[in-house]
C-alpha positions as CSV (number, residue, x, y, z in Angstrom):
1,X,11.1,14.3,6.9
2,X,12.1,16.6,4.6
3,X,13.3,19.2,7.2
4,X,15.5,17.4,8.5
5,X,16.5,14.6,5.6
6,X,16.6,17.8,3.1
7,X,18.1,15.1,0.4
8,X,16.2,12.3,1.4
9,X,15.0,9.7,-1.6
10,X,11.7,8.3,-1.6
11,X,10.6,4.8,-2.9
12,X,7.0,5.1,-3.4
13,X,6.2,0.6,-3.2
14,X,2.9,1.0,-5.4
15,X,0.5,-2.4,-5.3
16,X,-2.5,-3.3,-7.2
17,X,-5.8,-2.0,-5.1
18,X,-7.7,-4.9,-5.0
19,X,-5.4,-7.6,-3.5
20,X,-4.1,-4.3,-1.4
21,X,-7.3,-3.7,-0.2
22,X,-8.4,-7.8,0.3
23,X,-4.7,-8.3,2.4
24,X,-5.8,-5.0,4.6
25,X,-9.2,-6.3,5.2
26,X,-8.1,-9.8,5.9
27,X,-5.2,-7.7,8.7
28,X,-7.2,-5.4,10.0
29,X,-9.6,-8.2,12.0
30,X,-6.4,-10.1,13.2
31,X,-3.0,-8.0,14.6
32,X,-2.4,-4.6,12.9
33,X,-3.4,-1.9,14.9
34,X,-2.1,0.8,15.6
35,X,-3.6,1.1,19.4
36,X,-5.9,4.1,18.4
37,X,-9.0,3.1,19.9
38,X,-11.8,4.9,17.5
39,X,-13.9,7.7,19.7
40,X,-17.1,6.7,20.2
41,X,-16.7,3.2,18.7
42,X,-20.3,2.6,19.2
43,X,-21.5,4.7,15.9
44,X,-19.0,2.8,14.1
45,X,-17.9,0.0,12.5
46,X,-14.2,0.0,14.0
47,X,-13.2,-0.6,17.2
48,X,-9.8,0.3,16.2
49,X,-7.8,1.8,13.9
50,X,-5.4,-0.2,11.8
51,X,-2.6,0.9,9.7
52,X,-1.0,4.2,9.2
53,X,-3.8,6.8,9.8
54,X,-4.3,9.8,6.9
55,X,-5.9,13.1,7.3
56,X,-9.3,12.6,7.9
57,X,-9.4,9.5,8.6
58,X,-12.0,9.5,11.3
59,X,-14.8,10.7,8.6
60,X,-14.8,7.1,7.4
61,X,-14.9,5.4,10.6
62,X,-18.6,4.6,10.0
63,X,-18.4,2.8,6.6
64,X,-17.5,-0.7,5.7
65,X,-14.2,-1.7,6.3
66,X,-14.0,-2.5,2.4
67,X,-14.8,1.0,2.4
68,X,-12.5,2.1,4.6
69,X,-9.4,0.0,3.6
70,X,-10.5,1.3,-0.1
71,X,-10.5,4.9,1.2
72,X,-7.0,4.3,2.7
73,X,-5.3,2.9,-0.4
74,X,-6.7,6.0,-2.4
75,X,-5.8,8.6,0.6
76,X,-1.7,7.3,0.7
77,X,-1.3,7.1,-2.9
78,X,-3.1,10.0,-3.4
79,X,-0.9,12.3,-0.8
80,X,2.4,10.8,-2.6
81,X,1.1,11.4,-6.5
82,X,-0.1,14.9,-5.8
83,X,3.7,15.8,-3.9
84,X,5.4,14.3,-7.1
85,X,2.8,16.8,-9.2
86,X,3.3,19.7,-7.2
87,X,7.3,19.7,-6.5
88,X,10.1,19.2,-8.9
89,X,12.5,18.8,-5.8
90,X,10.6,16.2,-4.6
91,X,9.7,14.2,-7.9
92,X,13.7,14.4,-8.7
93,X,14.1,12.6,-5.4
94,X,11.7,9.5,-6.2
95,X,11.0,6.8,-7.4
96,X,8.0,4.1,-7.9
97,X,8.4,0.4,-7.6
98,X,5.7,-2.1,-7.9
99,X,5.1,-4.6,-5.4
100,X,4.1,-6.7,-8.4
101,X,7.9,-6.5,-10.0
102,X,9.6,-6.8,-6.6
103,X,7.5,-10.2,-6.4
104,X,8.5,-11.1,-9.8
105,X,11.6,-9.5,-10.8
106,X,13.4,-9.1,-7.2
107,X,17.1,-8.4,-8.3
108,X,16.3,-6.4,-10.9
109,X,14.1,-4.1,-8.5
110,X,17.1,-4.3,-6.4
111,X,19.1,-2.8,-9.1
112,X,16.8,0.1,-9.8
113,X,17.0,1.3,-6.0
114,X,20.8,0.7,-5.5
115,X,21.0,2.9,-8.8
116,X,18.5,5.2,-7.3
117,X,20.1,5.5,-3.9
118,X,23.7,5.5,-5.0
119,X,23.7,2.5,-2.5
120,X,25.5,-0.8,-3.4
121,X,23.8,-4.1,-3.1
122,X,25.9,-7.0,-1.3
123,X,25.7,-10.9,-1.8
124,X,23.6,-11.1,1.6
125,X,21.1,-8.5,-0.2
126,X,20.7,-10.7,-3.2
127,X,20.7,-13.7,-1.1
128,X,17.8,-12.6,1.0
129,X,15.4,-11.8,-1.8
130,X,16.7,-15.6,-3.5
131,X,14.7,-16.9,0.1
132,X,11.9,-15.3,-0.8
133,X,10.6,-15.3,3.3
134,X,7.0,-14.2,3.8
135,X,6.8,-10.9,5.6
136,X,5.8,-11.3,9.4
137,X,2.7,-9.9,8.7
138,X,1.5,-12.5,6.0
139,X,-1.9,-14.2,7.6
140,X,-2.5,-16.2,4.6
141,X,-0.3,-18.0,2.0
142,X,0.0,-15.2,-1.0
143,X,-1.8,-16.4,-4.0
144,X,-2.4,-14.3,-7.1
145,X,-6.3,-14.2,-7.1
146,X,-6.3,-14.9,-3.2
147,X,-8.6,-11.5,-3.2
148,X,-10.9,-13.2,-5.4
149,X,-11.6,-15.9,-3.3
150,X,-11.5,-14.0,-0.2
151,X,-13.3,-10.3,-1.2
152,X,-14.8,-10.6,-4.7
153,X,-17.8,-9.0,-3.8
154,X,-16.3,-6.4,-1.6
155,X,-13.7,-5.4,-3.5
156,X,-16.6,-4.9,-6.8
157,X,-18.1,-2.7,-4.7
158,X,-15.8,-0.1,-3.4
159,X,-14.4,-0.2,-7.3
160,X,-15.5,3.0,-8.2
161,X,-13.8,4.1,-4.9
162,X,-10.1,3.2,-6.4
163,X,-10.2,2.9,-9.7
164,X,-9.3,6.3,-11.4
165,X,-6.4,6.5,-9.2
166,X,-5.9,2.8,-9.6
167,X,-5.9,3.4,-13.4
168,X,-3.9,7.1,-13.1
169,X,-1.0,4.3,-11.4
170,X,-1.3,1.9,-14.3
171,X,-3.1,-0.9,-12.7
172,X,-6.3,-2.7,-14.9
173,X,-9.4,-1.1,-14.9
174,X,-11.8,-3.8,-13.7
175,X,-12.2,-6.4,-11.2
176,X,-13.7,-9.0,-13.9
């Protein structure tokens, strides 16, 4: 991207890993894929691949998908924190937004990126985040502890997985 968008801004939507990681799981049995059939699907415990695909992602094919989806969060907010550690260009050009404060603070988000981009908002803008509409890919009602009642035990277990990134990001440090 940067090749060819040389001044291209980057809004880095950050979400707490464990109702990140429940929504994935919950996805990942239902309608995103991605069409990559996993090689040798037999040894594993994907038939497919859902979701944007990091480097190395076929070294976890054979873990739990709680694994997996765990290793996934970790891998894309890993690749963007280490590019806003390593280039000034780049970290000039970003900006982090929480999917918890666009939930719960939607225009004021809004106002951050406009600033950000040098874009303006409109009324329709404004009026779209007042609807608050689900995304089309919502499969159950959004709750604040659905991951709780869904993955508890799951989620516990691949903590150690997430958390010191999950904590590096800001998010609590425990799933109790």
């Amino acid at each position: 991207i940067e090749k060819i968008f040389s001044n291209a801004r980057y809004i880095h939507l950050v979400r707490d890993p464990r109702p990140n990681i429940s929504s994935m799981m919950e996805a990942w049995k239902i309608y995103v894929k991605v069409g990559i059939r996993v090689p040798d699907a037999k040894n594993t415990t994907l038939s497919h691949w859902s979701y944007a695909m990091p480097p190395g992602w076929q070294s976890v094919v054979k873990k739990t998908l709680e694994e997996i989806c765990a290793w996934s969060w970790v891998e894309h907010n890993r690749y963007i924190l280490d590019k806003v550690e390593q280039s000034g260009s780049f970290r000039q050009r970003y900006l982090r937004v929480s999917y918890e404060d666009l939930l719960s603070q939607p225009q004021q988000v809004l106002g951050r990126v406009c600033a950000f981009t040098g874009l303006r908002s409109t009324q329709a803008s404004h009026d779209f985040l007042d609807e608050k509409q689900l995304s089309w890919s919502t499969v159950s009602p959004p709750s604040p502890d659905k991951w709780k009642e869904k993955h508890f035990d799951a989620i516990q277990s691949v903590e150690p997985i997430f958390l010191p990134l999950s904590q590096k990001i800001g998010y609590e440090t425990s799933c109790v």
